[in-house]
Legacy VTK file of the C-alpha trace (Angstrom):
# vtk DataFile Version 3.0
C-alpha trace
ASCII
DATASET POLYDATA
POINTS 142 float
108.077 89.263 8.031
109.699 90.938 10.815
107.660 93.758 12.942
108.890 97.696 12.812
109.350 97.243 16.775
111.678 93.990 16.108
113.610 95.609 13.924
114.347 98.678 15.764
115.319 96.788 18.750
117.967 94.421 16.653
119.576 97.429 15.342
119.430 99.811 18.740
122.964 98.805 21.016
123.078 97.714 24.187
122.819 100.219 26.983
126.295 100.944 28.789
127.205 103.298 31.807
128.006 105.890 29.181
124.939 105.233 27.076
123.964 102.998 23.811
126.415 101.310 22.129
125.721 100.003 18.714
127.122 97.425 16.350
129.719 97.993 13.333
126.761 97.257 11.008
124.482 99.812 12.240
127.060 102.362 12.546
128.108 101.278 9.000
124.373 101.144 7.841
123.847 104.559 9.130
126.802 106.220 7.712
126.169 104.577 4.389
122.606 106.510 4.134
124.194 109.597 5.459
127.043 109.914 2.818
125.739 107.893 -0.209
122.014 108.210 0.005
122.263 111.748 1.532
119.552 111.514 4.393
119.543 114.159 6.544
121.633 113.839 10.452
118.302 114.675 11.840
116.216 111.910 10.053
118.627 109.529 10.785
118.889 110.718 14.514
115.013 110.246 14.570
115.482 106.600 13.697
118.101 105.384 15.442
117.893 107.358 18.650
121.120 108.207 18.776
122.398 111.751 18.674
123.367 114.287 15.427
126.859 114.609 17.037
127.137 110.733 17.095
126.082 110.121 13.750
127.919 113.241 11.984
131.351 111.716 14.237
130.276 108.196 12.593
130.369 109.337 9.052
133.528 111.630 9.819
135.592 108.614 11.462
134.381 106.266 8.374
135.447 109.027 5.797
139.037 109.140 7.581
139.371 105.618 8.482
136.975 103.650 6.521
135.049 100.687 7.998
137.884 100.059 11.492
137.028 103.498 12.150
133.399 102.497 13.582
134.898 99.796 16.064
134.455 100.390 19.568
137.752 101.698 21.117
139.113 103.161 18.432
141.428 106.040 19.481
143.691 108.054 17.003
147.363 107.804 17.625
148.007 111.635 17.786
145.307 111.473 20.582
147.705 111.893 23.832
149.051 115.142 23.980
153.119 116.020 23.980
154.934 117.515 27.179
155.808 120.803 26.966
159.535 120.801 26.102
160.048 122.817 29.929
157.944 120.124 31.666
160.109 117.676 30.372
163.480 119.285 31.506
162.383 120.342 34.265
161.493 116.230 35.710
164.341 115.033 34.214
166.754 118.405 36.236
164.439 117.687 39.542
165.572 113.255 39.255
169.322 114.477 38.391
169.558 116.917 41.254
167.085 114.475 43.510
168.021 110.704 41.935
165.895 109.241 45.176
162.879 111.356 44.235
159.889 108.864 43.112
157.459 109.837 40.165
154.873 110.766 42.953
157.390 113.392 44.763
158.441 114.764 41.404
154.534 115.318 39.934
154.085 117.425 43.443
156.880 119.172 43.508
155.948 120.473 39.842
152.610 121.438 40.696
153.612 122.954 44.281
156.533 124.635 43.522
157.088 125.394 39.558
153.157 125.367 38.943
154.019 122.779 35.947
151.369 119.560 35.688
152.168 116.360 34.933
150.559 113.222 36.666
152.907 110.318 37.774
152.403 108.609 35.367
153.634 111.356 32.667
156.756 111.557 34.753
157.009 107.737 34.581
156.950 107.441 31.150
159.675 110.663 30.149
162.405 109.312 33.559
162.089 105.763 31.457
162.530 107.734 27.966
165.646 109.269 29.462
167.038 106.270 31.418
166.545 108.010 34.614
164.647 105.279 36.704
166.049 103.693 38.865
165.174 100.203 39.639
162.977 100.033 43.060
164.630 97.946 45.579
161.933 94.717 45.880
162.395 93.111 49.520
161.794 89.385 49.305
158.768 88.356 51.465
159.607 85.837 54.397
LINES 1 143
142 0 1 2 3 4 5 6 7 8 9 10 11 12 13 14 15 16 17 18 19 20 21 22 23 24 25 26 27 28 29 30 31 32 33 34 35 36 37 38 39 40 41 42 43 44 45 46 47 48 49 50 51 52 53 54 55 56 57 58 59 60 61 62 63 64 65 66 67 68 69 70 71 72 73 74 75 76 77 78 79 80 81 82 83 84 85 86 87 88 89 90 91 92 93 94 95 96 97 98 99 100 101 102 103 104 105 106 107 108 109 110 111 112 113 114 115 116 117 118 119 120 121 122 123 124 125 126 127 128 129 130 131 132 133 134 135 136 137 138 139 140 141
């Protein structure tokens, strides 16, 4: 017969720069006492070690999602935000009136001068929605 300690270190997750991370099955096993056996966050926080905000976000993910919403890595599709409809004329006016502009140039020129954010990367990704990027010239290495 397995030892208390034994089991509690089998079901704790390995430790990771931003803290535990535990396995589908204790997330599961946790989130099936929560909702069908109707132990309370804070017992259940007590025993596993992990947090009431962790454990209520388990059982909420598993009610939405069902069992692939306890994987690591899972992020919701409506997670990234949408540019603001002025953001997004305003980079595609700044590459029609500037077409040698880069994504860099653009992103500061919004912040500097129209106070408007959006990273390079954002600007990447609406000039390639519109068409608007042109290809870089490559120079072929001797």
């Amino acid at each position: 017969m397995e030892d208390v300690e034994e089991v509690k270190k089998k079901s704790k997750g390995k430790e990771s720069r931003y803290g535990k991370r535990y396995g589908i099955e204790c997330k599961l096993r946790c989130v099936k006492l929560r909702l069908e056996e109707g132990i309370p966050v804070s017992l259940l926080s007590k025993e596993m070690g992990a947090s009431k905000d962790v454990i209520r976000r388990w059982a909420k993910a598993y009610q939405e999602r069902g069992e692939a919403g306890l994987r690591n890595g899972v992020i919701s599709s409506g997670s990234r935000k949408r540019l603001p409809g002025a953001v997004r004329e305003k980079i595609v006016e700044i590459k029609k009136r500037e077409p040698f502009f880069g994504v860099k140039r653009i992103s500061q020129l919004l912040k500097r001068a129209f106070f408007l954010s959006a990273s390079p990367e954002t600007v990447r990704r609406t000039l390639r929605a519109e068409s608007l990027m042109v290809p870089s010239r490559r120079t072929k290495p001797h």
